[in-house]
N, CA, C and O atoms as CSV, one atom per row, in Angstrom:
chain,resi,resn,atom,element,x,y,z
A,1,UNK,N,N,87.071,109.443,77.541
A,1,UNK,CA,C,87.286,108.713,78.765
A,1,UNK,C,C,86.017,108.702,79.620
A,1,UNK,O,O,85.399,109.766,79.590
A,2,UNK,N,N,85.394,107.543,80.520
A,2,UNK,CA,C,84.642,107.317,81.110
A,2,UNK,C,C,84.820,108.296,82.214
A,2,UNK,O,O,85.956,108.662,82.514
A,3,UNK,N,N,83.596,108.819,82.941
A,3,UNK,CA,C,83.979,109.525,84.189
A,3,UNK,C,C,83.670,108.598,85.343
A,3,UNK,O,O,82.950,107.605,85.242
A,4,UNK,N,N,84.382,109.078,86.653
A,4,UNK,CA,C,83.862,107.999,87.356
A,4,UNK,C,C,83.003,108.789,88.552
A,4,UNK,O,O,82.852,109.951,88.929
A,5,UNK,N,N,82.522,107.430,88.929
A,5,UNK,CA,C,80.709,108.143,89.706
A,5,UNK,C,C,81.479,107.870,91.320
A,5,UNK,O,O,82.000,106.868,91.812
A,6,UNK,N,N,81.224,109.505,91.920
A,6,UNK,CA,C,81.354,109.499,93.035
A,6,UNK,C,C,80.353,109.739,94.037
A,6,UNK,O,O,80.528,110.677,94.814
A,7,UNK,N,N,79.017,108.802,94.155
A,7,UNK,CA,C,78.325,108.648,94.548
A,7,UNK,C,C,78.576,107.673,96.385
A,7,UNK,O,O,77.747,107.346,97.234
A,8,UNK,N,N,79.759,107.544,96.335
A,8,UNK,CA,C,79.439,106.175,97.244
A,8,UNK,C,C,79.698,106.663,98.534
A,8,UNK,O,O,79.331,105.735,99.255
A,9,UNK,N,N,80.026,107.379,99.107
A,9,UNK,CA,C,80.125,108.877,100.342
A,9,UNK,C,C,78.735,108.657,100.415
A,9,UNK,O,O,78.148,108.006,101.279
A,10,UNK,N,N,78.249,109.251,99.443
A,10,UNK,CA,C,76.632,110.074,99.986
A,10,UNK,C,C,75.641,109.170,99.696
A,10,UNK,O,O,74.498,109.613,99.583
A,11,UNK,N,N,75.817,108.124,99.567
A,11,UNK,CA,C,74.965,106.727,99.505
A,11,UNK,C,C,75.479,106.690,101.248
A,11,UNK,O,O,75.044,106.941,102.372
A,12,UNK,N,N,76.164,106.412,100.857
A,12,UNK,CA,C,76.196,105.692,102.458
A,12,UNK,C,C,75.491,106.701,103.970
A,12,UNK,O,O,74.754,106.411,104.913
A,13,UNK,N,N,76.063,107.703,103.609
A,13,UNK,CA,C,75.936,108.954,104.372
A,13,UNK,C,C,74.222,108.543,104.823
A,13,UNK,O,O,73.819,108.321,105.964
A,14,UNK,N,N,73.186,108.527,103.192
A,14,UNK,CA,C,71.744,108.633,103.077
A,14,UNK,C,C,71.440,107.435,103.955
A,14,UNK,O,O,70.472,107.580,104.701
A,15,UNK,N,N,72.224,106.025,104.018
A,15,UNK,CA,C,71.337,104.726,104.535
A,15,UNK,C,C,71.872,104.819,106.106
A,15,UNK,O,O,71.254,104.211,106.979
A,16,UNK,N,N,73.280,105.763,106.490
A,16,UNK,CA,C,73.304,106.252,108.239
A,16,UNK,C,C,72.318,106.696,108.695
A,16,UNK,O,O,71.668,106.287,109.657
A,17,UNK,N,N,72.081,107.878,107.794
A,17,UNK,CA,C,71.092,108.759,108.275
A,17,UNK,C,C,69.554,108.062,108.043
A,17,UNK,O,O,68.620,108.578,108.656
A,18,UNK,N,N,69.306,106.981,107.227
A,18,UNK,CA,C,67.735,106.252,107.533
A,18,UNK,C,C,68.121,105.583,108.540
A,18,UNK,O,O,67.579,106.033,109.550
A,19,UNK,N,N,68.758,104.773,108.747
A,19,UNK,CA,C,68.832,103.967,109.769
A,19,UNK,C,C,69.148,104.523,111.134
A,19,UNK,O,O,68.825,103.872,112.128
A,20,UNK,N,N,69.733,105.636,111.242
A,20,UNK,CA,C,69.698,106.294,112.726
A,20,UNK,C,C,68.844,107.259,113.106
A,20,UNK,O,O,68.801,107.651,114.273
A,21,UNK,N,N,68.055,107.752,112.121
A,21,UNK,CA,C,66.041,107.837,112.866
A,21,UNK,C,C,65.744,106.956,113.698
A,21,UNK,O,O,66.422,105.929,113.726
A,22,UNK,N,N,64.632,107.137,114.607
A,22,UNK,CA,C,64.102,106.315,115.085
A,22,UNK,C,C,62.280,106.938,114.411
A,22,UNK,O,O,62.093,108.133,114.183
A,23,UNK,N,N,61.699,106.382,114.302
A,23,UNK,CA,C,60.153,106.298,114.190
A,23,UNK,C,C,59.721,106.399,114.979
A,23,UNK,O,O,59.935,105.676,115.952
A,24,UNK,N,N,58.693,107.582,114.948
A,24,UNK,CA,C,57.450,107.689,116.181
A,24,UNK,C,C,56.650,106.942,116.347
A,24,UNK,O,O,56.109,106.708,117.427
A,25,UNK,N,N,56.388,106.345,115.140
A,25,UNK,CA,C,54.991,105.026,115.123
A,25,UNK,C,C,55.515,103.655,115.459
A,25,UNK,O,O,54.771,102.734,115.794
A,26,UNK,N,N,57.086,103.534,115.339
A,26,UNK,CA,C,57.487,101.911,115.879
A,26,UNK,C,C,56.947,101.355,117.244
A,26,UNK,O,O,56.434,102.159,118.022
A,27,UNK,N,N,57.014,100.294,117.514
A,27,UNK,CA,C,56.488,99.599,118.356
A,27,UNK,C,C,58.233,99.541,119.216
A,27,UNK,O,O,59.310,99.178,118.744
A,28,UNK,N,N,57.963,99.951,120.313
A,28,UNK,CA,C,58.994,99.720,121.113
A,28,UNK,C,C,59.056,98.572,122.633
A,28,UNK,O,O,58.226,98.474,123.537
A,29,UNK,N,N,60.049,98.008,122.487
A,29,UNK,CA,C,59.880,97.089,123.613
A,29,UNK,C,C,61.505,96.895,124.383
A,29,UNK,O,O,62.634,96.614,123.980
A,30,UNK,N,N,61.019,97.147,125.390
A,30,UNK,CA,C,62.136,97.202,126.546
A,30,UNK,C,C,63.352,95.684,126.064
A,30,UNK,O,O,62.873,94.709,125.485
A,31,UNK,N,N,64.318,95.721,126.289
A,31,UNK,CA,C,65.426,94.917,126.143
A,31,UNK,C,C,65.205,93.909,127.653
A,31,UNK,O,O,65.253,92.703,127.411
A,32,UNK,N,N,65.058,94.143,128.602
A,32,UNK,CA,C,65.195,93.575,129.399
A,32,UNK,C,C,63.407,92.295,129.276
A,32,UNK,O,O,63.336,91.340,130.050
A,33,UNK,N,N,62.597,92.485,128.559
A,33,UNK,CA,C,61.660,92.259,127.938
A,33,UNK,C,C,61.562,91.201,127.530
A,33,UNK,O,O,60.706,90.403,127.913
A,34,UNK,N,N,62.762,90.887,126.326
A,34,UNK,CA,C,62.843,90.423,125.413
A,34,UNK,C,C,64.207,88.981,125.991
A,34,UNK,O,O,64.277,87.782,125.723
A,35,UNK,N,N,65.049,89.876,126.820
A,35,UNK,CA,C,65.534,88.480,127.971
A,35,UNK,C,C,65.108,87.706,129.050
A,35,UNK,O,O,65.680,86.761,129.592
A,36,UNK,N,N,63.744,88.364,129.362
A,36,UNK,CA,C,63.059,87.420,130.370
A,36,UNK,C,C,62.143,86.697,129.805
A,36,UNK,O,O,61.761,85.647,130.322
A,37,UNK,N,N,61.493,87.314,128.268
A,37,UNK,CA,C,60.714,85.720,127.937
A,37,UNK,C,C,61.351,84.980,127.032
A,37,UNK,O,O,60.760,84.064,126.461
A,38,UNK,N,N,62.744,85.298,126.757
A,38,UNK,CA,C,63.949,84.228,126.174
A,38,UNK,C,C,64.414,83.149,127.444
A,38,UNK,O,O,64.606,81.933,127.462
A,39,UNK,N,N,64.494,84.253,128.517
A,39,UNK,CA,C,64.642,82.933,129.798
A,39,UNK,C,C,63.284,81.666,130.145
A,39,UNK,O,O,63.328,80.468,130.423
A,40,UNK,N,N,61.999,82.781,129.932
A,40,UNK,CA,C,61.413,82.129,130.400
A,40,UNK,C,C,60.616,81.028,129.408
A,40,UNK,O,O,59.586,80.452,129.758
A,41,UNK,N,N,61.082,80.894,128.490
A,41,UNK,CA,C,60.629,80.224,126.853
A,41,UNK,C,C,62.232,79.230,127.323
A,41,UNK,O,O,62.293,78.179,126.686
A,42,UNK,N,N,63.166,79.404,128.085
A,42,UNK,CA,C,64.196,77.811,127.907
A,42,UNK,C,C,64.124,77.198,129.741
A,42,UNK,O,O,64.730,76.191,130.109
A,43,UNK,N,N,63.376,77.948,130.548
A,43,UNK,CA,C,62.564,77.369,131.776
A,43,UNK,C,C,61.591,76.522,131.342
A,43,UNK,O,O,61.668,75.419,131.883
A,44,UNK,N,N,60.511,76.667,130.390
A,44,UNK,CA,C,59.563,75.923,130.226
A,44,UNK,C,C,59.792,74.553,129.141
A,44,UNK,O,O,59.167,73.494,129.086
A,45,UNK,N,N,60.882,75.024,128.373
A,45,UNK,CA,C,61.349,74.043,127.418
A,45,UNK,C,C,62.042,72.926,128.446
A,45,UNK,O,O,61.544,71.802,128.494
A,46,UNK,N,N,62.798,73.144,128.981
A,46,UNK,CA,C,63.687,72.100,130.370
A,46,UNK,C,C,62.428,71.814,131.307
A,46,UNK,O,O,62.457,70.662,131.739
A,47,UNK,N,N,61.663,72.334,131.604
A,47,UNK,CA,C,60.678,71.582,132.427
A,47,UNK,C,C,60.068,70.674,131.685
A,47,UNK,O,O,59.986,69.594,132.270
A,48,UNK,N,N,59.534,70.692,130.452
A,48,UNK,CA,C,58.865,69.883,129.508
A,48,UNK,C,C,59.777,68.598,129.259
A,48,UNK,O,O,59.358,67.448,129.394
A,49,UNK,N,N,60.898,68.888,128.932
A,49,UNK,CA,C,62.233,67.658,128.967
A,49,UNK,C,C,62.233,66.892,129.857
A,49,UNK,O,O,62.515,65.707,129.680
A,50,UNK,N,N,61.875,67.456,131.172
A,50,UNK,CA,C,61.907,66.459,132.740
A,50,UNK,C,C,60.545,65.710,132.747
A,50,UNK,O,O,60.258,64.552,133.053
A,51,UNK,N,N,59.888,66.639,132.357
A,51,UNK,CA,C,58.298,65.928,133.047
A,51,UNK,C,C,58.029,64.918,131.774
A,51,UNK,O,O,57.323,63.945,132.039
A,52,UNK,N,N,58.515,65.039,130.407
A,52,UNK,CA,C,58.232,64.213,129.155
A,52,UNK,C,C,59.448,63.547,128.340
A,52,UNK,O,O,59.476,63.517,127.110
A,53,UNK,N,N,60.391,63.047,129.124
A,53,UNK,CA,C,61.624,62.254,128.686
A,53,UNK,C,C,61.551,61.593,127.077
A,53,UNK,O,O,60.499,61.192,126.578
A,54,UNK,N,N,62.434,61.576,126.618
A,54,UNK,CA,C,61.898,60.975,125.054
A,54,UNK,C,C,63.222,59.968,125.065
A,54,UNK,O,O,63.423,59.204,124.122
């Protein structure tokens, strides 16, 4: 009889535990950051719409 592989616990367990490190060397950037030049990237897109009608 085949045995069966009980690997899939501690697989998973291993890719929690990579993924909930954080890295000392990552590049970190504030959240609030990342919504003001999303605002300010659809301010300049709507101004461009007004001033260049198509």
């Amino acid at each position: 009889m085949a045995k069966k592989k009980s690997d899939g616990f501690q697989s998973a367990a291993g890719l929690i535990r990579y993924f909930d490190s954080e890295d000392e060397k990552a590049i970190r950037i504030n959240p609030w950051l990342v919504i003001g030049i999303a605002v300010g990237l659809i301010v300049i897109v709507e101004l461009m719409r007004q001033i260049f009608p198509t």
